[in-house]
C-alpha positions as CSV (number, residue, x, y, z in Angstrom):
1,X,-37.0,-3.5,4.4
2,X,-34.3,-3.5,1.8
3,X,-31.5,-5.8,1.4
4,X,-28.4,-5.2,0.8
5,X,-26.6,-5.9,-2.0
6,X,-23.0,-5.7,-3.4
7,X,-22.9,-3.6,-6.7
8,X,-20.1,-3.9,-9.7
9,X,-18.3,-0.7,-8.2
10,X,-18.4,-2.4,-4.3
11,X,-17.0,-5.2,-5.4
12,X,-14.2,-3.7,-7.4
13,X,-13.4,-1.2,-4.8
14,X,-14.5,-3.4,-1.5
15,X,-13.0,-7.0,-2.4
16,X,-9.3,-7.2,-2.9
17,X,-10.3,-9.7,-5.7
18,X,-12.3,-7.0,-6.9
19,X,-9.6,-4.9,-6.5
20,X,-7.2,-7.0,-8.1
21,X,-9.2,-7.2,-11.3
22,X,-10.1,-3.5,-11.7
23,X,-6.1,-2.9,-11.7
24,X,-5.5,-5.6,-14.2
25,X,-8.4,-3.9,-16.5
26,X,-6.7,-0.3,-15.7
27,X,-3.3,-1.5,-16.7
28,X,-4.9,-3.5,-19.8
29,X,-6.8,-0.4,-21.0
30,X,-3.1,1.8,-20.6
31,X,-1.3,-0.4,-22.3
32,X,-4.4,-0.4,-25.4
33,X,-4.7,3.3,-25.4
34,X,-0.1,3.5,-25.5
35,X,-0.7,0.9,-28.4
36,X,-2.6,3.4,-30.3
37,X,-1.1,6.6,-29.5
38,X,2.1,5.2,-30.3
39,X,0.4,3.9,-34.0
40,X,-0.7,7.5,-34.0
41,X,2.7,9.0,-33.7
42,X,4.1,7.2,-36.6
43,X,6.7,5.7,-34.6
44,X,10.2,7.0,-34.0
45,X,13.0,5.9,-36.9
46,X,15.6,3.1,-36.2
47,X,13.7,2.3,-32.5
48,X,10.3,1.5,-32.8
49,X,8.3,1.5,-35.4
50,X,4.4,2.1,-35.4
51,X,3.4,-1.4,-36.4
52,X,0.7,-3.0,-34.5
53,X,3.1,-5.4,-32.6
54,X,5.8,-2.9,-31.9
55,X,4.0,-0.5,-30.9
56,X,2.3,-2.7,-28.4
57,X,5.6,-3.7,-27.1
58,X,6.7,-0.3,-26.4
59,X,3.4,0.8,-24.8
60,X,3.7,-2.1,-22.8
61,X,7.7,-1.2,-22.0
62,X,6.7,2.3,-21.5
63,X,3.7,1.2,-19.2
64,X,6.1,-1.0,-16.8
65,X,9.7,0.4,-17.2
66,X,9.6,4.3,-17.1
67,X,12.9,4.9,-18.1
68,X,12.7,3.1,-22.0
69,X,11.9,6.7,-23.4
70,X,15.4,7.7,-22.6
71,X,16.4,5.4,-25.9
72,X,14.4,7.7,-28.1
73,X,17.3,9.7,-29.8
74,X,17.1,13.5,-28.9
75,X,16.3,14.7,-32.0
76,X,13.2,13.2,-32.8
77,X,10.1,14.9,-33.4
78,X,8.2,16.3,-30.1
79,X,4.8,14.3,-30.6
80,X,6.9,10.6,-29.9
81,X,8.7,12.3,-27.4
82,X,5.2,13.7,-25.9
83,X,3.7,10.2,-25.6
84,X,6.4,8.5,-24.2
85,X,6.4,10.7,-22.1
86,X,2.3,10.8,-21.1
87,X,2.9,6.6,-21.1
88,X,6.0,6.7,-19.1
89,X,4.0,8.9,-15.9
90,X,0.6,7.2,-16.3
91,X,2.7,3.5,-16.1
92,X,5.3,4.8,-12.9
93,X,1.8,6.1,-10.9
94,X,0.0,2.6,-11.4
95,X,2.8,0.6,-10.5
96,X,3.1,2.9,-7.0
97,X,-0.1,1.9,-6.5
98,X,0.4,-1.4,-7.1
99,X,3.5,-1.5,-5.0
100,X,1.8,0.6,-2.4
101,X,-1.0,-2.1,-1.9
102,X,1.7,-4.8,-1.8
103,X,3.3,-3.0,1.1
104,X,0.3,-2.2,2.6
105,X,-1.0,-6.0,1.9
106,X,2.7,-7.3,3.6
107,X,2.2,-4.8,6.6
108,X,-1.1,-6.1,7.5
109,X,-0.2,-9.5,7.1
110,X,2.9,-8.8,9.4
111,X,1.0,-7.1,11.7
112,X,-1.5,-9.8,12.2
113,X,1.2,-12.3,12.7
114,X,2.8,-10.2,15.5
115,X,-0.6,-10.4,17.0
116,X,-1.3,-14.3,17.1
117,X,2.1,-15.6,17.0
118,X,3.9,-13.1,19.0
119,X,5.0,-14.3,22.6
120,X,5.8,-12.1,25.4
121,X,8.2,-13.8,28.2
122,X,8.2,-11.7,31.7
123,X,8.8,-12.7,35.0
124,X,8.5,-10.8,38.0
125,X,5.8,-8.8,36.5
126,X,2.3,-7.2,37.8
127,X,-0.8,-8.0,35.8
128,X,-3.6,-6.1,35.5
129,X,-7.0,-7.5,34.2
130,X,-9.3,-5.0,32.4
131,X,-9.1,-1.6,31.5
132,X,-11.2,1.1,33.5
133,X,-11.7,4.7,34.3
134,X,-9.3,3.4,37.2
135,X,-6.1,1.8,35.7
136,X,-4.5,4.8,35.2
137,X,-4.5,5.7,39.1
138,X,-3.6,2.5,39.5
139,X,-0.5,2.0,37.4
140,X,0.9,5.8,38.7
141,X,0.6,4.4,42.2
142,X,2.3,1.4,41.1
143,X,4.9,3.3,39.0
144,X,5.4,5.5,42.6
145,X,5.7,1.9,44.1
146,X,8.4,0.9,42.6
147,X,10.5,3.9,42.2
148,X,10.4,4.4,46.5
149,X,11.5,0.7,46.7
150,X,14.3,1.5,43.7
151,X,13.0,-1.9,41.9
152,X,12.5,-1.4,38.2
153,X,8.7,-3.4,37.7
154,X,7.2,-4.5,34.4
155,X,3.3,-3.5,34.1
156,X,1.3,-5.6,31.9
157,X,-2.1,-4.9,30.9
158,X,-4.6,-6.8,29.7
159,X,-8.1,-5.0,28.7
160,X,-10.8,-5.2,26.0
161,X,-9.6,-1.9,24.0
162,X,-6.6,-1.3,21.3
163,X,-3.3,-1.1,22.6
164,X,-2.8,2.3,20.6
165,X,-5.4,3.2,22.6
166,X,-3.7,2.3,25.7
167,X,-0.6,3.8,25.2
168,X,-2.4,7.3,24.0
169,X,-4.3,7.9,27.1
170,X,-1.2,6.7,29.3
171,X,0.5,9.8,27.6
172,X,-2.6,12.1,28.3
């Protein structure tokens, strides 16, 4: 019998850690590859020159702020234009990403505080314990219950499966 065992690629795409430090290495690796296109390019007159540190600093602007290439003057040469432009989409689709697992991070965390801090206050309220292949009989006659005494009744449920779950077979 085998064992399993976490490799370099699940750990960089299973761990959030992992995760965390395969987007650091992407983003390094963009801004490197910016620094030497822009070196490559020569560098655009009176803006940004291709020296080592400059052109760093501009791959790295390119990389987090999309819109710097707007200051390259409209004249200039169509190879600066074409890789502050290549910099300027590859650095606005990693930082969606990035923002996209922040939101996603934030909407989990949210979600699971909803679940074990959340309070629900009801009185006057029928309970019902477990979810079978009978609660759904069971909450119509209830439902018709209440709507031939003209009382309006909160249901509450409390079984083993999701709540999503719930709710899509109670709308079947």
């Amino acid at each position: 019998a085998g064992l399993a065992r976490w490799g370099v690629a699940d750990y960089l795409l299973g761990d959030p850690f992992g995760q965390c430090v395969l987007l650091g290495c992407v983003a390094l690796t963009q801004i490197v590859m910016g620094t030497g296109l822009w070196c490559a390019t020569g560098g655009v007159d009176g803006w940004a020159s291709a020296g080592l540190l400059e052109a760093t600093w501009i791959s790295w602007t390119l990389f987090f702020d999309p819109g710097t290439q707007t200051a390259i003057p409209a004249d200039e040469g169509v190879l600066p234009k074409t890789v502050a432009i290549v910099l300027s989409v590859c650095g606005f689709a990693f930082n969606l990403v990035v923002m996209g697992l922040i939101v996603e991070y934030v909407r989990k965390t949210l979600r699971w505080w909803r679940l074990t801090r959340g309070r629900v206050v009801l009185n006057d309220h029928i309970v019902i314990l477990g979810w079978t292949d009978r609660t759904l009989f069971l909450c119509s006659e209830l439902c018709e219950m209440a709507q031939c005494s003209g009382r309006r009744n909160t249901i509450v449920i409390l079984g083993e499966i999701d709540e999503d779950e719930m709710r899509s077979e109670i709308r079947l």
